[in-house]
MMTF fields as JSON, N, C-alpha, C and O atoms, coordinates in Angstrom:
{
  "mmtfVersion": "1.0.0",
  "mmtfProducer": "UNKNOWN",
  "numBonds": 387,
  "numAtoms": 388,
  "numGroups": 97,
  "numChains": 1,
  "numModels": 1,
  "chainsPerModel": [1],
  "groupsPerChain": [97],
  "chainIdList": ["A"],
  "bondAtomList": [4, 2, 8, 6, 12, 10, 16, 14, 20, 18, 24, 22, 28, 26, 32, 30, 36, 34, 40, 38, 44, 42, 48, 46, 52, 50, 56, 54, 60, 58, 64, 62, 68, 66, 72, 70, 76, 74, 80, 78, 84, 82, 88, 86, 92, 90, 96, 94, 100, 98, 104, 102, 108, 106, 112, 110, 116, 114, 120, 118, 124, 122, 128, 126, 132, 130, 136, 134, 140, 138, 144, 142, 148, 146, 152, 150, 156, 154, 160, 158, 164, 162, 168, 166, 172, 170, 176, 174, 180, 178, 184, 182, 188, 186, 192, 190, 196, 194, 200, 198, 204, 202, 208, 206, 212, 210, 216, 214, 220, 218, 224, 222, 228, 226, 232, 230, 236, 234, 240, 238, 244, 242, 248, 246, 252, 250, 256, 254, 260, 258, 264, 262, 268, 266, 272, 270, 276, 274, 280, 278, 284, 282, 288, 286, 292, 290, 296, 294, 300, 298, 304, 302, 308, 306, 312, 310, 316, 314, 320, 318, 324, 322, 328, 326, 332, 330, 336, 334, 340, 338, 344, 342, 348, 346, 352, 350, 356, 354, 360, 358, 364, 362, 368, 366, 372, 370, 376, 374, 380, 378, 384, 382],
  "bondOrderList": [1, 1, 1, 1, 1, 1, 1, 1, 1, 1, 1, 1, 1, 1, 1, 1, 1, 1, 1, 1, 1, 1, 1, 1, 1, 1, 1, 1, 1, 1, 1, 1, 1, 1, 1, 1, 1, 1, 1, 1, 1, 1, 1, 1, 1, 1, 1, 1, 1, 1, 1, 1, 1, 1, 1, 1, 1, 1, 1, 1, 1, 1, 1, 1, 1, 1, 1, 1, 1, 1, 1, 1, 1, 1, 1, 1, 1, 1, 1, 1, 1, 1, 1, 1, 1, 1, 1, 1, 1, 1, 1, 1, 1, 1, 1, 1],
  "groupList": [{"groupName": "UNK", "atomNameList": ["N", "CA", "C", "O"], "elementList": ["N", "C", "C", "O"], "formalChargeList": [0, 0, 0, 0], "bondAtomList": [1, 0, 2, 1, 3, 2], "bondOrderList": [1, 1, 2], "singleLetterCode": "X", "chemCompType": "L-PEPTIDE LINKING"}],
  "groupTypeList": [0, 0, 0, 0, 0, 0, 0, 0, 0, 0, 0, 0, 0, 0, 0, 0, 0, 0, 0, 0, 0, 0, 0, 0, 0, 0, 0, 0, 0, 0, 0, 0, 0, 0, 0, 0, 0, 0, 0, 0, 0, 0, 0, 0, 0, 0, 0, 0, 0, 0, 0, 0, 0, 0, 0, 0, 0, 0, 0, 0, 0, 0, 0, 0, 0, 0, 0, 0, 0, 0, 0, 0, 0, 0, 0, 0, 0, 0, 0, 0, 0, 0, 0, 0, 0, 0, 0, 0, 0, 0, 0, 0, 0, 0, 0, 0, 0],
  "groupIdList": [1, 2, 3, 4, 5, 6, 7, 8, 9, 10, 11, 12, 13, 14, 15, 16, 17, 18, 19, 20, 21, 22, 23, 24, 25, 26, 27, 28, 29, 30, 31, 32, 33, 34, 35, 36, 37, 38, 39, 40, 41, 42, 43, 44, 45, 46, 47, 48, 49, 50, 51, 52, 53, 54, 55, 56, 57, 58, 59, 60, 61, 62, 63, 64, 65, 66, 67, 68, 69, 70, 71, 72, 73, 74, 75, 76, 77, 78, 79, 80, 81, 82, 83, 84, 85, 86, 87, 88, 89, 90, 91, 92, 93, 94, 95, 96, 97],
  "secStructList": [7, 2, 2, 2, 2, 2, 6, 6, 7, 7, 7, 7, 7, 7, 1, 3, 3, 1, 1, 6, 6, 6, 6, 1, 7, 6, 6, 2, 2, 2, 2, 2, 2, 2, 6, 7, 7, 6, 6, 7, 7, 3, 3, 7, 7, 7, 7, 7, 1, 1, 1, 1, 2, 2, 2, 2, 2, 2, 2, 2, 2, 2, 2, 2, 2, 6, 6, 7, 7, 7, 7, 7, 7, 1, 1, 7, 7, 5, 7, 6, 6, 6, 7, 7, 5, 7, 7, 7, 7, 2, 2, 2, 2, 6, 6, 6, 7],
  "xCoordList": [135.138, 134.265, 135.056, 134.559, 136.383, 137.24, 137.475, 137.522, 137.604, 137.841, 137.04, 137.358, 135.544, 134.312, 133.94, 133.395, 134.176, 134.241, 134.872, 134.59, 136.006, 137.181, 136.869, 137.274, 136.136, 136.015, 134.459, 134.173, 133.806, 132.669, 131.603, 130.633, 131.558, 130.661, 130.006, 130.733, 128.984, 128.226, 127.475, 126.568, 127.934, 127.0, 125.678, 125.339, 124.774, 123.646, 123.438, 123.676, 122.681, 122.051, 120.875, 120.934, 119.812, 118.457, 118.662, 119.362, 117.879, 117.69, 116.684, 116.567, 115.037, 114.128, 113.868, 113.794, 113.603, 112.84, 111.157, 110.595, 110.629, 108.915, 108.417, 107.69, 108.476, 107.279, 107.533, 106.649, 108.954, 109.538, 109.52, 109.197, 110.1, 109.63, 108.866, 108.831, 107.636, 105.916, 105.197, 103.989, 105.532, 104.77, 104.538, 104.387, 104.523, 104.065, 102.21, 101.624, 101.796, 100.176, 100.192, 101.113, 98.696, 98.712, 98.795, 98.988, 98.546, 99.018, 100.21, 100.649, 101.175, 102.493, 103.296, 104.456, 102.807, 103.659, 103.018, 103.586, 102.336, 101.479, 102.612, 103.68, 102.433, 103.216, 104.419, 104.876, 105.011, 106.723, 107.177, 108.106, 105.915, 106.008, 106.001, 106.816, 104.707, 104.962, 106.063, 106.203, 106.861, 107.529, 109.363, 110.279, 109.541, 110.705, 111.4, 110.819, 112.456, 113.49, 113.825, 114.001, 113.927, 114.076, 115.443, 116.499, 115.241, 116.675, 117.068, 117.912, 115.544, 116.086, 115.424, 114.854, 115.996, 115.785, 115.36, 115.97, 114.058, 112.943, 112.826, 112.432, 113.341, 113.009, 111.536, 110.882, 111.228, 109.328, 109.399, 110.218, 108.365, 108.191, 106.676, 105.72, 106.511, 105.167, 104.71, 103.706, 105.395, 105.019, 104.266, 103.866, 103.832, 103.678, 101.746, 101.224, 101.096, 99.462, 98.822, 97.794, 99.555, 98.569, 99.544, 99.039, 100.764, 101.223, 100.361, 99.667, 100.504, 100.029, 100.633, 99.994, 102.096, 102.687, 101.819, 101.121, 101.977, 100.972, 100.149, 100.228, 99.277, 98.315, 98.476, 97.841, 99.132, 99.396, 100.401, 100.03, 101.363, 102.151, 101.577, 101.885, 100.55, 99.507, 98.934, 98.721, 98.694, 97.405, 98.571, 97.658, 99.462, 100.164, 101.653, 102.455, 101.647, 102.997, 102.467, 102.964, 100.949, 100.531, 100.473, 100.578, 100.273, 99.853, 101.202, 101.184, 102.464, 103.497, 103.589, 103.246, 104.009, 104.583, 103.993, 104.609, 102.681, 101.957, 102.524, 102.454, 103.02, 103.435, 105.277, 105.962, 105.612, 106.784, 108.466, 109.647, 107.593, 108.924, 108.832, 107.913, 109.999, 110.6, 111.013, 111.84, 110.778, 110.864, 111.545, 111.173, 112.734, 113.341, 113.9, 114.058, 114.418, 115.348, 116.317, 116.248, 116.846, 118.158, 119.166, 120.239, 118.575, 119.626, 119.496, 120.236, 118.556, 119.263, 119.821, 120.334, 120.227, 121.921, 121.439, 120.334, 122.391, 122.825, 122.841, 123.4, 122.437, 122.894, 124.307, 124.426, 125.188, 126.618, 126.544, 127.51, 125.494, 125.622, 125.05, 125.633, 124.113, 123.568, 123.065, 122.609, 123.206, 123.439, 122.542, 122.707, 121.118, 119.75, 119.356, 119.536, 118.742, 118.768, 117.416, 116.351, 117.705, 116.675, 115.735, 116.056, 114.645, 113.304, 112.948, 111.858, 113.824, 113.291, 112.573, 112.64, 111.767, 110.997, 109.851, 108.797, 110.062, 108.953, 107.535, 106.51, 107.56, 106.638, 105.642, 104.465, 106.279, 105.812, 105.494, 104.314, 106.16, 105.944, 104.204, 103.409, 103.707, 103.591, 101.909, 100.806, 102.352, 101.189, 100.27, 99.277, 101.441, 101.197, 101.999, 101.464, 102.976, 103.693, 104.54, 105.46],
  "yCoordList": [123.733, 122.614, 121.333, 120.311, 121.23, 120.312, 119.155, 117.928, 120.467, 119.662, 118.725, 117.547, 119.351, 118.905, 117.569, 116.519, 117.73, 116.466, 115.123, 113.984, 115.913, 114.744, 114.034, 112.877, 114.599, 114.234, 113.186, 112.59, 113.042, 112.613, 113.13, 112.489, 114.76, 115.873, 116.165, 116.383, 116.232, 117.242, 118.588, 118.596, 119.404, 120.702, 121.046, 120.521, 121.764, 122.368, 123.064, 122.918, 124.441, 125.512, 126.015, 125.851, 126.657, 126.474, 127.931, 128.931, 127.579, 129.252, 129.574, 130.672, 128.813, 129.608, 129.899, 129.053, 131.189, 131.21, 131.52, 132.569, 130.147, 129.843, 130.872, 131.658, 131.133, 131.335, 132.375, 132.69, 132.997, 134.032, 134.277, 135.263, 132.721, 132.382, 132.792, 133.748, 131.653, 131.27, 132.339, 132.125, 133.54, 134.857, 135.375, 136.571, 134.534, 134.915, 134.524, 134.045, 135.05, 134.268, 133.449, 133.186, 132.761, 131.263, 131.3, 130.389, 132.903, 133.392, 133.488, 133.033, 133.774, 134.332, 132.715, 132.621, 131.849, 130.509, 129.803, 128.713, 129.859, 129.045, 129.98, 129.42, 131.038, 131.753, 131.174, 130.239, 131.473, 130.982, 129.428, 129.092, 128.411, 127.026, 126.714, 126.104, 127.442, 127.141, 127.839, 127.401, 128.95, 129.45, 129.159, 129.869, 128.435, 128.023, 127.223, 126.647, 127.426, 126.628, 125.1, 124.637, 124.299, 123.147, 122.882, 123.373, 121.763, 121.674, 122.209, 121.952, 123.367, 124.369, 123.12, 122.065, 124.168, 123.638, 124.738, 125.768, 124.683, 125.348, 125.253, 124.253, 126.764, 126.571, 127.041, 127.882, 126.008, 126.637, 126.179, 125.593, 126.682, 126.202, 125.64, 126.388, 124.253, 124.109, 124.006, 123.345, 124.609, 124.787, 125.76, 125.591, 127.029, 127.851, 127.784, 127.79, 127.718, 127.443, 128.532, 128.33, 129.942, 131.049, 131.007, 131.549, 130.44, 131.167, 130.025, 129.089, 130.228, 129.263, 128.463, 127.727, 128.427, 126.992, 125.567, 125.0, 125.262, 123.603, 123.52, 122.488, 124.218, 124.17, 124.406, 123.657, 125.205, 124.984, 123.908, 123.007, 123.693, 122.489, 121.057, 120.09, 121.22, 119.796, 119.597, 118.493, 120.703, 120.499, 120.818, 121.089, 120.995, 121.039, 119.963, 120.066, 119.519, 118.002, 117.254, 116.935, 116.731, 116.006, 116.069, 115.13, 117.239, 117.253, 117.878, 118.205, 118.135, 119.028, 117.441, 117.08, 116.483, 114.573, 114.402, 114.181, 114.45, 113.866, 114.622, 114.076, 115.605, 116.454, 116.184, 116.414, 115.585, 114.673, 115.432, 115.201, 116.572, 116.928, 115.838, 115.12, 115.944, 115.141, 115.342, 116.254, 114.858, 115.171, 114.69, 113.569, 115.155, 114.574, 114.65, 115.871, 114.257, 114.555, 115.724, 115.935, 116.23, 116.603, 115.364, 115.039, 114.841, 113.682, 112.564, 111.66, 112.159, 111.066, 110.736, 111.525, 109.34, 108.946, 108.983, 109.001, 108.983, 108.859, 107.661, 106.809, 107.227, 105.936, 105.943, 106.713, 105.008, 105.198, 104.773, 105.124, 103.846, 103.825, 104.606, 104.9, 105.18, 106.391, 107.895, 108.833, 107.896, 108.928, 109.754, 110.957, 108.913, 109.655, 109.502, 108.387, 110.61, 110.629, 109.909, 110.164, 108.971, 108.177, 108.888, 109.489, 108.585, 109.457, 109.29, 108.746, 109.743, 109.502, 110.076, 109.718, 111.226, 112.533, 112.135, 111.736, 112.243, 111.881, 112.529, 111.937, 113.469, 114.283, 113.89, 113.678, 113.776, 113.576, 111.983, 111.639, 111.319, 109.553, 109.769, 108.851, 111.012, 110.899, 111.683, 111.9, 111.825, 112.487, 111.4, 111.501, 110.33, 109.357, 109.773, 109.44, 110.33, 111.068, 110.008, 110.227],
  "zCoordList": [100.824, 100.616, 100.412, 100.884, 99.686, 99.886, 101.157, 101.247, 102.169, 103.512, 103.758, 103.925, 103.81, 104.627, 103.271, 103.61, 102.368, 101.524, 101.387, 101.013, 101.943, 102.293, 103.279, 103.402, 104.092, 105.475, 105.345, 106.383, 104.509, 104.321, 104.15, 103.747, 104.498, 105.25, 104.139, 103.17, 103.987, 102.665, 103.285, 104.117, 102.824, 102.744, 102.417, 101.356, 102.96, 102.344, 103.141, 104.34, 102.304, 103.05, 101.965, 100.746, 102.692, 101.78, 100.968, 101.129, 100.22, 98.812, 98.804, 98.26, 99.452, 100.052, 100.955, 101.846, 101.202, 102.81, 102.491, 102.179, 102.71, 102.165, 103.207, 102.599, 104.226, 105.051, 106.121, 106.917, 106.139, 106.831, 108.317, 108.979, 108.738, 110.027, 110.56, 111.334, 109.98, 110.197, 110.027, 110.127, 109.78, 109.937, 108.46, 108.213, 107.643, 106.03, 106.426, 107.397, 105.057, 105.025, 104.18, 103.407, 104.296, 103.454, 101.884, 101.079, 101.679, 99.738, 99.959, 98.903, 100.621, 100.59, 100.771, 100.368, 101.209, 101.607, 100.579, 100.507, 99.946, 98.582, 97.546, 97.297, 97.101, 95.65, 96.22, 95.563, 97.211, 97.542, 97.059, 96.325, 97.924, 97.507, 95.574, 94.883, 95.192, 93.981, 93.018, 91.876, 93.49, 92.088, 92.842, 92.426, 93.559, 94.126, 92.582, 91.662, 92.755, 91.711, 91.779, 92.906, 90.744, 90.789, 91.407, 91.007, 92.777, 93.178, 94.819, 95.677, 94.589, 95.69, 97.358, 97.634, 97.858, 99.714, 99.932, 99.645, 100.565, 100.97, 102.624, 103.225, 103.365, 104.547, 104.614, 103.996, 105.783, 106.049, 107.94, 108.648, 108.113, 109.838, 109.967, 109.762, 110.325, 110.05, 111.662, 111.929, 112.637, 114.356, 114.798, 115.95, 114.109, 114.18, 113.63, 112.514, 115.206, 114.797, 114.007, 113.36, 114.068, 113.763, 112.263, 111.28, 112.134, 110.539, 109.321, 109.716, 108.363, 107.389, 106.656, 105.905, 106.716, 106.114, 106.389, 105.548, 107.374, 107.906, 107.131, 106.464, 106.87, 106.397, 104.55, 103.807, 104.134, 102.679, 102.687, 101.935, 103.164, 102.975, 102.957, 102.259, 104.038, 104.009, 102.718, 102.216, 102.198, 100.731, 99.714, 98.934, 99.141, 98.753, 98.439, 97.51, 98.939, 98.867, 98.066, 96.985, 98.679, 97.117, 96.237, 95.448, 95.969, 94.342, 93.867, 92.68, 94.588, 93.883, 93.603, 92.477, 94.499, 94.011, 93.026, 91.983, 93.058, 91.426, 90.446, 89.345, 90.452, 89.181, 88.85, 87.854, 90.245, 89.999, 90.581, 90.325, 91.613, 92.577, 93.568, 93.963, 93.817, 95.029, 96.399, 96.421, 97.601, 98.919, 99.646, 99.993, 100.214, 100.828, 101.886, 101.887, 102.983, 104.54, 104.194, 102.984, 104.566, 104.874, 105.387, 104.879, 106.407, 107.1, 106.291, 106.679, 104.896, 104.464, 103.94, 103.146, 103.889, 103.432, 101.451, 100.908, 101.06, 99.549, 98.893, 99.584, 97.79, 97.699, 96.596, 95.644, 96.959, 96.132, 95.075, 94.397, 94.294, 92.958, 92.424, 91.381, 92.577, 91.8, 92.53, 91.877, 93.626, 94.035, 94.28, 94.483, 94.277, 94.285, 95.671, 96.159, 96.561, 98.051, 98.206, 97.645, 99.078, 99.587, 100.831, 101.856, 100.333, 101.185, 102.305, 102.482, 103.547, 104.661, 105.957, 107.133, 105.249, 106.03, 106.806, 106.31, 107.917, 108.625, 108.513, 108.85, 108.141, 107.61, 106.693, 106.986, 105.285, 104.409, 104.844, 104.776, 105.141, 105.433, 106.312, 106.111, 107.264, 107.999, 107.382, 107.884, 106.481, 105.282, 103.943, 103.221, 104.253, 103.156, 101.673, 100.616, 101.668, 100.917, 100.5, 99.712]
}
């Protein structure tokens, strides 16, 4: 991790798998969304018309924000004085999020 630091590079790889590529149900991608760990990166697939992420993830983002988790890119940049990742998900932007 040294290298890829030095180099500018930051790492991440996710600690949930929400939705078990798209083929969970809409109880199984709801319990996953809600009992995930603070911090964690949550893979989900919301392409998938017959699985049920899209659809719990739609009704769900809001009200996890009102309760005061946070959403964010993978690709966005950092800010250098404090280091809090700036929100640039098209998704959620795309939800009113």
């Amino acid at each position: 991790m040294e290298i890829t630091h030095s180099h500018g590079i930051q790492l991440a790889g996710f600690a949930a798998n929400d939705d078990a590529g798209a083929t969970a149900t809409r109880a199984t991608v709801t319990y996953q969304l809600a009992t995930t760990s603070e911090g964690a990166i949550v893979l989900a697939h919301t392409n998938e018309p017959s699985g049920g992420t899209a659809v719990v993830m739609r009704a769900a983002l809001a009200s996890l924000r009102d309760k005061g988790t946070r959403f964010v890119h993978l690709g966005a940049q950092t800010c250098p004085s404090n280091r809090q990742v700036l929100h640039t998900c098209p998704y959620c932007c795309a939800l009113g999020i």
